[in-house]
N, C-alpha and C positions, 0 to 999 in steps of 0.2 A: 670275270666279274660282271660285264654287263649282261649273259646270258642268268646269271643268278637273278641277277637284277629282274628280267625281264619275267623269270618264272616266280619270284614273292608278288609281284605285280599280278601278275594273270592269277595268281591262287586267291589275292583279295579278290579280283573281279568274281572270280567261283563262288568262293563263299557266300558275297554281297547279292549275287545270280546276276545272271546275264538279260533278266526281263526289268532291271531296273535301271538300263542305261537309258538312255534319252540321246534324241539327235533333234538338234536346230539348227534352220539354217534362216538367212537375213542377205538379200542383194537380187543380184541379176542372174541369170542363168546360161546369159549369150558372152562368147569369148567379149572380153575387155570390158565388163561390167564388172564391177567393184563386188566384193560380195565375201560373207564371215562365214563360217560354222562351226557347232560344238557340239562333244560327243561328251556325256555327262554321266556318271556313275556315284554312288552314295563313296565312293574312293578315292575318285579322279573325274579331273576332266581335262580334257583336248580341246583346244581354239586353233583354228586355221582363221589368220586373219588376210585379205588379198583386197587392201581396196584404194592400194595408191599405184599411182602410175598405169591408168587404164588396167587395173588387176594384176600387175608384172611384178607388183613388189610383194610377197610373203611373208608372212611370221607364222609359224609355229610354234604351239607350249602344251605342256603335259606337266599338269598342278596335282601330287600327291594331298588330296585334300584334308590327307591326316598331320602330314608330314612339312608344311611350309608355312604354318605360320598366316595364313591367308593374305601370302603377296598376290597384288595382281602383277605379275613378271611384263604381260605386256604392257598392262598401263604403265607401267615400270619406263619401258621399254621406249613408247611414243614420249614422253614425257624428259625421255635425255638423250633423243639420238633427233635430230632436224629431219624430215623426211619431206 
């Protein structure tokens, strides 16, 4: 299932091409700096967020841009968990 999963995915990226992704990044660059990035597609996008606890705490999310509604899962995320 999840390898199905992973090639309907990768065949949007195809189709949508691969010159349309985008990467941003936002913080420090030196260990225990706080610091975000996001990998962007007309399909999807990926947030790596690292900016609690001198950069030790993580969240990851991967948003089917077609397919959710337009939750933001991490604002979601800070929003019900105390960090």
């Amino acid at each position: 299932m999840l390898l199905e999963l992973a090639k309907e995915r990768l065949q949007k990226i195809r189709e949508t091409g691969f010159g349309e992704i985008r990467f941003g990044w936002a913080g420090g660059i030196e260990p225990g700096e706080p610091h975000y990035y996001r990998i962007q597609g007309p399909t999807f996008l990926i947030e790596y967020d690292n900016v609690q606890n001198k950069a030790n705490h993580a969240h990851t999310v991967w948003r089917d841009l077609n397919g959710d509604f337009g939750r933001d899962i991490l604002k979601e995320h800070y929003l019900n968990y105390g960090h």
